[in-house]
C-alpha positions as CSV (number, residue, x, y, z in Angstrom):
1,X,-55.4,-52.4,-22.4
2,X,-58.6,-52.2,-20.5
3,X,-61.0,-49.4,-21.0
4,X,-62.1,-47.7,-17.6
5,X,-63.2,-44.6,-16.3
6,X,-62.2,-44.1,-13.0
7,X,-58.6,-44.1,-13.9
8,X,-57.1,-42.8,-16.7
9,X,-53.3,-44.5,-17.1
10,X,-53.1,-42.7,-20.6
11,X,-53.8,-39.6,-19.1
12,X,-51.3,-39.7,-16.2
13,X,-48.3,-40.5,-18.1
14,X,-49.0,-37.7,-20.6
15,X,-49.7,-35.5,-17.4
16,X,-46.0,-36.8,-15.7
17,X,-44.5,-36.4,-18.9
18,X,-46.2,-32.2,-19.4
19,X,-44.9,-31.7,-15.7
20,X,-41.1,-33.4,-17.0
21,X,-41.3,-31.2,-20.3
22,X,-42.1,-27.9,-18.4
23,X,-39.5,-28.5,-15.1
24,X,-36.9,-28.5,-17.9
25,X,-38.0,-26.0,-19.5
26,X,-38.4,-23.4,-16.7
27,X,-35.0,-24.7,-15.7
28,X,-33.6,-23.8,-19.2
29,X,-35.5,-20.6,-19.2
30,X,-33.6,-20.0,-15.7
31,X,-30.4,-20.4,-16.7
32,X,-31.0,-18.6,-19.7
33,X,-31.6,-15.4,-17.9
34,X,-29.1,-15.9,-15.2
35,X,-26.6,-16.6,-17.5
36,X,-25.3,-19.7,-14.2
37,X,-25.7,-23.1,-14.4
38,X,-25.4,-23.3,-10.9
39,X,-28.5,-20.7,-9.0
40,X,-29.2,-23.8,-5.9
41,X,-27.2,-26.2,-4.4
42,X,-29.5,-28.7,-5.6
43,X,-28.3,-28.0,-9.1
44,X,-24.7,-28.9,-8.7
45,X,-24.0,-29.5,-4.7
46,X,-20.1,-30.4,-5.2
47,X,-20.6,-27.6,-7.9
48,X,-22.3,-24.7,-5.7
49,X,-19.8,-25.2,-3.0
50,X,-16.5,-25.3,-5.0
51,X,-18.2,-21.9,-7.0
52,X,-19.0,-20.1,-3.7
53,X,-15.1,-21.0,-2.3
54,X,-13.7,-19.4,-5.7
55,X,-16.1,-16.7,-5.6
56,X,-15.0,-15.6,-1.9
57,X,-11.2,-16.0,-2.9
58,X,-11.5,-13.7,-6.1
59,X,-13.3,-11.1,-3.9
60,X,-10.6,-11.3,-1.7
61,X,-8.0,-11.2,-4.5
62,X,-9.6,-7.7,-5.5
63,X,-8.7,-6.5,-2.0
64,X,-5.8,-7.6,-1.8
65,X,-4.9,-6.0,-5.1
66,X,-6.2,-2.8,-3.5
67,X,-3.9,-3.4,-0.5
68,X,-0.9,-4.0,-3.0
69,X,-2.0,-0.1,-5.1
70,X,-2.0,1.4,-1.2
71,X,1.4,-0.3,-0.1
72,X,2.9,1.0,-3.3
73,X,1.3,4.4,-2.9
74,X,3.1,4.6,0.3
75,X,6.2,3.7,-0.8
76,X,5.6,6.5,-3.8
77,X,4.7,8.9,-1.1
78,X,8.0,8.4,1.1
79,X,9.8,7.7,-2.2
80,X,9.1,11.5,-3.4
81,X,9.1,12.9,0.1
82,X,13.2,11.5,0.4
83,X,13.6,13.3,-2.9
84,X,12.9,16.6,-1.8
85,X,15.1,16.2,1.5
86,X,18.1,15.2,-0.7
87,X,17.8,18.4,-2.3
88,X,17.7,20.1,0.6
89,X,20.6,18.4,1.6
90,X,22.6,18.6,-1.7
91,X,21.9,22.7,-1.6
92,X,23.1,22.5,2.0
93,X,26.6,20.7,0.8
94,X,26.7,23.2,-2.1
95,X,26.4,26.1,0.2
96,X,29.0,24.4,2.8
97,X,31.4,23.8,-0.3
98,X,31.0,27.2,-0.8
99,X,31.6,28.5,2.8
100,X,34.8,26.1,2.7
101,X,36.5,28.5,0.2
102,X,38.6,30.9,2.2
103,X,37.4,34.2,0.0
104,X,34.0,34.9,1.9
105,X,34.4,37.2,4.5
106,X,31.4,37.1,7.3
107,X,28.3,38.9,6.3
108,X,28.8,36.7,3.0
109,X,29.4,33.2,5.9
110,X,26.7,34.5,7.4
111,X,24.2,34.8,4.8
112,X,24.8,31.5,4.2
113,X,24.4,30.4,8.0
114,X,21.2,31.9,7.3
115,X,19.8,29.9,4.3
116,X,21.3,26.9,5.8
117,X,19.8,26.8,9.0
118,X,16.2,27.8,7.0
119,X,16.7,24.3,4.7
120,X,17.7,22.8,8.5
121,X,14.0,23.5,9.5
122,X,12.6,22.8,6.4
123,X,14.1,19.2,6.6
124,X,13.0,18.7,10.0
125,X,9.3,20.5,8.9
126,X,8.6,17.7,5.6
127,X,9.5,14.7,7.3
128,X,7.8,15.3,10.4
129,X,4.7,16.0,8.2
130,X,5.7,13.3,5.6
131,X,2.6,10.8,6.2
132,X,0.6,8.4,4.7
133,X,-3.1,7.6,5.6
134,X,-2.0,9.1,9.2
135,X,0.6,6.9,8.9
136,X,4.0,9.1,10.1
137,X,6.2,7.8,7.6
138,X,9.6,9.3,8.9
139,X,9.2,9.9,12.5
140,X,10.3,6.2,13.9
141,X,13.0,6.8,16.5
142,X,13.9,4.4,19.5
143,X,10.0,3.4,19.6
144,X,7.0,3.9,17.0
145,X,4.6,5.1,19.5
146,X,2.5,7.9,18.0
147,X,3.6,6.8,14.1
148,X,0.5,4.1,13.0
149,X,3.6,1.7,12.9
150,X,3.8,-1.8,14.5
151,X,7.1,-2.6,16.3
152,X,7.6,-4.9,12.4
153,X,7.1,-2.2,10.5
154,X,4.2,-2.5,7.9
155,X,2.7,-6.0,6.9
156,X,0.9,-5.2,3.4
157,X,-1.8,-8.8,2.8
158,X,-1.5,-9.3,-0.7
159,X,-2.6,-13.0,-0.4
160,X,-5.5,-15.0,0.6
161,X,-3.9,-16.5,3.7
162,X,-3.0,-15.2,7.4
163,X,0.9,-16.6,7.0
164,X,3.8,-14.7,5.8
165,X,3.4,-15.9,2.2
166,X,0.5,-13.6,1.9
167,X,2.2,-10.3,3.1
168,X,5.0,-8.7,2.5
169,X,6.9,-7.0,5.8
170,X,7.9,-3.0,5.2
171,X,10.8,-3.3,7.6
172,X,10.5,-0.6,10.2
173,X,13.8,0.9,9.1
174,X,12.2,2.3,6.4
175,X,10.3,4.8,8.4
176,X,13.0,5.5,10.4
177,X,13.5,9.3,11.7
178,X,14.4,11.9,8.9
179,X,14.9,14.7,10.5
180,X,17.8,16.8,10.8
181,X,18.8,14.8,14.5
182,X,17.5,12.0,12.9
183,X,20.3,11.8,10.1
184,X,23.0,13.6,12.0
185,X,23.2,12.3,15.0
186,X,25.9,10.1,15.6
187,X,27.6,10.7,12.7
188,X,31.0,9.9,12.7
189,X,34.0,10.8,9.9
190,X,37.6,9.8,9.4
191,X,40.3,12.9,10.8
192,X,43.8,12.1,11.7
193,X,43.1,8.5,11.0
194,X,40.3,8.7,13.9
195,X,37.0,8.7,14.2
196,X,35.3,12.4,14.4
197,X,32.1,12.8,15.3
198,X,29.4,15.7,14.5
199,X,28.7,16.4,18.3
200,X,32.6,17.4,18.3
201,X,32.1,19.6,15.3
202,X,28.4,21.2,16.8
203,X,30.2,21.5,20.3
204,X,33.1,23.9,18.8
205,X,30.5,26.2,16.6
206,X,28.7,26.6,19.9
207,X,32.3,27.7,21.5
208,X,31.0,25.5,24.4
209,X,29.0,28.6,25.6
210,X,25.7,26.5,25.4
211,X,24.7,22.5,25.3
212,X,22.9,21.9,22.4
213,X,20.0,19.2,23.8
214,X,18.2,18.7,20.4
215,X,19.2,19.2,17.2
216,X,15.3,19.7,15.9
217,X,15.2,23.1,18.0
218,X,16.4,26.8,17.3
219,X,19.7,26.7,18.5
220,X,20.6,23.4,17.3
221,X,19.7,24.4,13.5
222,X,21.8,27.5,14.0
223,X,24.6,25.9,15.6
224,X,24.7,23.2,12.6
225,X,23.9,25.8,10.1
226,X,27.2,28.0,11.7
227,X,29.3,24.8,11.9
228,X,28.7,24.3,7.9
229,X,29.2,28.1,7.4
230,X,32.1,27.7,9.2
231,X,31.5,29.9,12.0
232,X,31.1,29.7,15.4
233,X,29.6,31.4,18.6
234,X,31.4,34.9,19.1
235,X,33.9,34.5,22.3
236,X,32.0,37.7,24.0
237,X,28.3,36.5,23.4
238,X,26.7,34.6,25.9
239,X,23.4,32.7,26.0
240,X,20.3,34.4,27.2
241,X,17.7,32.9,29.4
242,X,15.7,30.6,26.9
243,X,11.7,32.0,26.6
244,X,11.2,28.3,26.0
245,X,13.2,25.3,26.2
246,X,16.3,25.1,23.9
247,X,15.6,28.5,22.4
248,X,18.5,30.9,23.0
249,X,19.6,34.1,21.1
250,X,23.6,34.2,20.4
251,X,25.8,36.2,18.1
252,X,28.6,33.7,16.0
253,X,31.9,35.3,14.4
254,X,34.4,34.1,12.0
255,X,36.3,31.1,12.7
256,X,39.7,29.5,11.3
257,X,38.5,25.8,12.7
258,X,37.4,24.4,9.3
259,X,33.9,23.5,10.4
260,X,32.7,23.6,7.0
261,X,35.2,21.5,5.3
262,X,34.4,18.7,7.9
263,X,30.6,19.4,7.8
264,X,30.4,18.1,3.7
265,X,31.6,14.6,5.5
266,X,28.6,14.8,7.3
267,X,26.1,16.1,4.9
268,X,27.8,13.6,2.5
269,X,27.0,10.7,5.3
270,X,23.5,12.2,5.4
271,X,22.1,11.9,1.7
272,X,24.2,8.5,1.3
273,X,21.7,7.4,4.0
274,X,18.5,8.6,2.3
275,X,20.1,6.7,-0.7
276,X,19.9,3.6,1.1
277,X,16.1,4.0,2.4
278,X,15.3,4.5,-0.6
279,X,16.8,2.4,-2.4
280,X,15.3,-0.2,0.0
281,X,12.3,1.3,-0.5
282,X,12.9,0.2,-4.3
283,X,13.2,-3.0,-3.9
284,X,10.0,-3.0,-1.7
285,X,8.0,-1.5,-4.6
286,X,9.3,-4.0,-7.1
287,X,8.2,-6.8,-4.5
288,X,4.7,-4.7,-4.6
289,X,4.5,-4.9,-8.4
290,X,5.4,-8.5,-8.3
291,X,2.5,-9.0,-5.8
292,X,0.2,-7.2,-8.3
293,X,1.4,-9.2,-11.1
294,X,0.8,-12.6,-9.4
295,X,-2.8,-11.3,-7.7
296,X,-3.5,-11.0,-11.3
297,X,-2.9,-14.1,-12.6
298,X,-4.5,-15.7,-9.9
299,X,-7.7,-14.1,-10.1
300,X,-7.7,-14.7,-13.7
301,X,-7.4,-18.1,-13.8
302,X,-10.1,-18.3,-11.1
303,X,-12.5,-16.3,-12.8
304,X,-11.5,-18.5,-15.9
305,X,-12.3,-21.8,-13.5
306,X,-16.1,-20.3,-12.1
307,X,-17.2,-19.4,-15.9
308,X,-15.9,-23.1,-17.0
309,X,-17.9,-24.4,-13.8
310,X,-21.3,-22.0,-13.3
311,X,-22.0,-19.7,-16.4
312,X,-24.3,-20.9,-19.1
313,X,-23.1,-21.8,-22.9
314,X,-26.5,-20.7,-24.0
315,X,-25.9,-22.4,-27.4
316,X,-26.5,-25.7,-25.9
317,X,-29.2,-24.4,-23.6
318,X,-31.0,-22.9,-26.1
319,X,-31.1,-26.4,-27.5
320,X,-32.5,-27.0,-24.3
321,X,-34.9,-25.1,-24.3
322,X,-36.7,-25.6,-27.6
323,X,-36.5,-29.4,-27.2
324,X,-38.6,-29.1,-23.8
325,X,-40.4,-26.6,-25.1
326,X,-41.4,-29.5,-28.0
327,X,-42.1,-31.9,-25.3
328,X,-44.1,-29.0,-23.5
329,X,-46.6,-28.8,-26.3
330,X,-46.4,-32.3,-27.4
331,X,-47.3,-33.6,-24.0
332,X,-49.9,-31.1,-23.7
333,X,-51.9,-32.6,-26.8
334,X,-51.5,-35.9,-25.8
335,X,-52.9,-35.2,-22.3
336,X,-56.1,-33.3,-24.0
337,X,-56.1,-36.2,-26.6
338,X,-55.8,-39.1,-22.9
339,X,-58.6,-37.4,-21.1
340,X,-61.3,-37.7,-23.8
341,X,-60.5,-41.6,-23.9
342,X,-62.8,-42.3,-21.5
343,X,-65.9,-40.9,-23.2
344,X,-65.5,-43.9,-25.5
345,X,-66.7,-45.9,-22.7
346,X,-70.1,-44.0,-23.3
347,X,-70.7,-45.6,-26.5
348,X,-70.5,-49.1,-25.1
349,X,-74.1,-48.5,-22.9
């Protein structure tokens, strides 16, 4: 090899070989603290990009997770809301069984006209205050202006994709209205063979001295309340001029019409129709829990597929490490070592 001075070949490979040494070394030290094998693209391009795609759909797992624990805190909430208007309902049947018996005179009928028509209002009161994040939960009627509810009903995403797959559809029967003209009205039972509907039964309690318009209103919850007490609208009475709309002050008497016995039908017809919404609402909450189940597995195995790709096994980094670290101080005395070789040139003059 020929001795010169100007350039030192010796010297520059130790020095390449230094700079090699400490490169891996910072990058060891790098991963070491990041606990990734993967901090820049340039480390793993295919790598970085497949890690930040898996990254963004666990995030989004975790919301839809939270969107699942809302939906099924909804349900919950309209769930328990049904339960207290069934036993509402069920007193109002007892009380009506009760009235059916012919050995209550009519302070005792009309003491239970009295409780009835305040469990009436109270009916009408929860679900028209039954609500869920603003969301009215039993107030849809012929539209669902004014309840937070699409014209669907409620799409819960619980996946990481806009299509149908990823949601789950709260028909908008489920929010439908629960008040007391929201579960009578319309209702219809078997008499003679026919069909006899409620507004028949309400029309005779009011003795056709007034036109009940709404059910949710003052005279309709005492006309329904009479009608299961089995009374009806005293023949002498007549109605007053309202001080507002639908509000009317009437006396009611004793009547032989059986109004209560056919009322149960229709209180019967009313808690069998809570039973079905919620028992839809059941079956909504097991789909819920199944959504949480599989938003679990999924982000598990995610999670499990990032650490495989990016984190660190620091055992064989640490191996890493020390062998650059070898390397560092190896090349470092062999560059101090190449740069005094051309001093030897200085004992040839």
């Amino acid at each position: 090899m020929t001795l010169t001075i100007n350039t030192n070949i010796a010297s520059i490979i130790a020095e390449r070989n230094l700079s090699n040494a400490t490169n891996k070394l910072n990058k060891s030290l790098e991963r070491m603290s990041t606990g990734y094998t993967i901090n820049h693209a340039s480390d793993n391009a295919a790598g970085y990009s497949i890690s930040d795609m898996w990254t963004t759909q666990i995030s989004s797992l975790d919301v839809a997770a939270d969107n699942a624990s809302m939906g099924n805190d909804l349900l919950t909430t309209a769930e328990q809301t049904y339960g207290l208007l069934t036993e509402h309902l069920q007193r109002i049947r007892d009380l009506a069984v009760q009235a059916a018996n012919g050995t209550f005179g009519s302070t005792s009928l009309k003491a239970i006209q009295s409780e009835i028509k305040a469990r009436l209002e109270e009916v009408s009161r929860i679900s028209a205050n039954a609500e869920y994040n603003g969301i009215k939960l039993m107030s849809y009627a012929s539209d669902v202006s004014g309840t937070g509810i699409s014209a669907n009903g409620i799409d819960l995403q619980v996946g990481l994709y806009a299509n149908d797959d990823s949601s789950i559809n709260l028909g908008v029967d489920l929010f439908k209205n629960a008040s007391v003209s929201g579960l009578l009205n319309g209702l219809k039972v078997k008499k003679d063979n026919a069909d006899f509907e409620i507004s028949t039964m309400i029309t005779a309690a009011a003795n056709s001295k007034i036109t009940v318009r709404k059910y949710n209103s003052e005279d309709g919850y005492q006309v329904i309340a009479a009608a299961c007490a089995g009374l009806r609208l005293a023949d002498g009475s007549s109605a007053q001029s309202p001080t507002a709309a639908g509000v009317y002050k009437f006396e009611i008497q004793d009547t032989a019409d059986r109004g209560a016995q056919y009322m149960i039908g229709f209180i019967d017809k009313a808690i069998d129709d809570i039973s079905k919404r919620v028992t839809m609402i059941g079956a909504a909450q097991n789909r819920v829990a199944s959504a949480l189940s599989a938003i679990d597995v999924q982000s598990q195995n995610l999670t499990s597929s990032l650490s495989t790709l990016r984190d660190t096994d620091v055992a064989a980094e640490s191996s890493k490490y020390i062998q650059a670290q070898i390397l560092q101080q190896a090349s470092a005395t062999l560059l101090s070592t190449a740069n005094q070789t051309p001093s030897i040139a200085l004992n040839l003059i």
